[in-house]
ZAMARGU-4260 file (C-alpha; in steps of 0.2 Angstrom, whole numbers, plus 5000, padded with zeros to 4 digits):
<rodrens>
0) 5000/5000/5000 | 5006/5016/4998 | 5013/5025/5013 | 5004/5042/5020 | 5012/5054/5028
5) 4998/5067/5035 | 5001/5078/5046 | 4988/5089/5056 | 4994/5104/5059 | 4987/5113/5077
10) 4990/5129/5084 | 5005/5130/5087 | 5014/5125/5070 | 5020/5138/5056 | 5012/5137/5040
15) 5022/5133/5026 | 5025/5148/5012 | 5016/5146/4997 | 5032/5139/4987 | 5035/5125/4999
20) 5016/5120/4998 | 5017/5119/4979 | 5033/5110/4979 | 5024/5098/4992 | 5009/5097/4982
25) 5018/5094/4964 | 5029/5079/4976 | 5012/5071/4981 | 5007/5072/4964 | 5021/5064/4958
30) 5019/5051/4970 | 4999/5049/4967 | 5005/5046/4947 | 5019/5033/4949 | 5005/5022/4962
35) 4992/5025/4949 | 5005/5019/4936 | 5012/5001/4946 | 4991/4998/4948 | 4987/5000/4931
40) 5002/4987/4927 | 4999/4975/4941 | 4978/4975/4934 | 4986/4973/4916 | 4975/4957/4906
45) 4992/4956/4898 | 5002/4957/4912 | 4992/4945/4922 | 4991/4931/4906 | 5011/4933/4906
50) 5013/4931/4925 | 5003/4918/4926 | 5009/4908/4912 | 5026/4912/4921 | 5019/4903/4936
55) 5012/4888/4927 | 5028/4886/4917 | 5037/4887/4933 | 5027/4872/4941 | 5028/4862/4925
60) 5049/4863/4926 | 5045/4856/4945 | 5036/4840/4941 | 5050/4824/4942 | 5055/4819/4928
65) 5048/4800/4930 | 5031/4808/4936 | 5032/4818/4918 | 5036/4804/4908 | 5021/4793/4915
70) 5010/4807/4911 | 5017/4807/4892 | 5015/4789/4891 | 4996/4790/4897 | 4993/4802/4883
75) 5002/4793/4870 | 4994/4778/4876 | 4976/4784/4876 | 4982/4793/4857 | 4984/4777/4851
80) 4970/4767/4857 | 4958/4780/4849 | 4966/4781/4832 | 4967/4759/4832 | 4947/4760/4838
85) 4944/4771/4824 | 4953/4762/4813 | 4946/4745/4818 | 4929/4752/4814 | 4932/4756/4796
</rodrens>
């Protein structure tokens, strides 16, 4: 979150001079734009696809190798009992 840093001024504190205001203001605008900017990337459909396909390509490298190989061996397995039931019914 971004950080705030309000302060209520009382009594007994000095005003600031109208330059230090407006240098204070153009800051906090500056600051405003660049949180707007890191929102408007993190909610991205683009960026969220790309991260996401980072995550599950990350996981994918993860898998043992012997898990990944029975897995590919299923597929190819179920691959060629469909083309050999189709090409028994012909």
């Amino acid at each position: 979150m971004a950080e705030t840093d309000i302060e209520i001024k009382g009594a007994d504190t000095v005003a600031l001079p109208p330059s230090a205001l407006v240098s204070e203001i153009e800051r906090t605008r500056a600051d405003l734009a660049r949180t707007i900017d890191e929102i408007a990337d993190r909610v991205s459909p683009g960026n969220v696809a790309r991260r996401t396909a980072d995550r599950a390509k990350e996981r994918l490298s993860q898998v043992d190798p012997l898990i990944g190989g029975a897995v590919a061996l299923a597929a190819a397995s179920v691959t060629c009992y469909l083309i050999w039931r189709k090409l028994r019914k012909k």
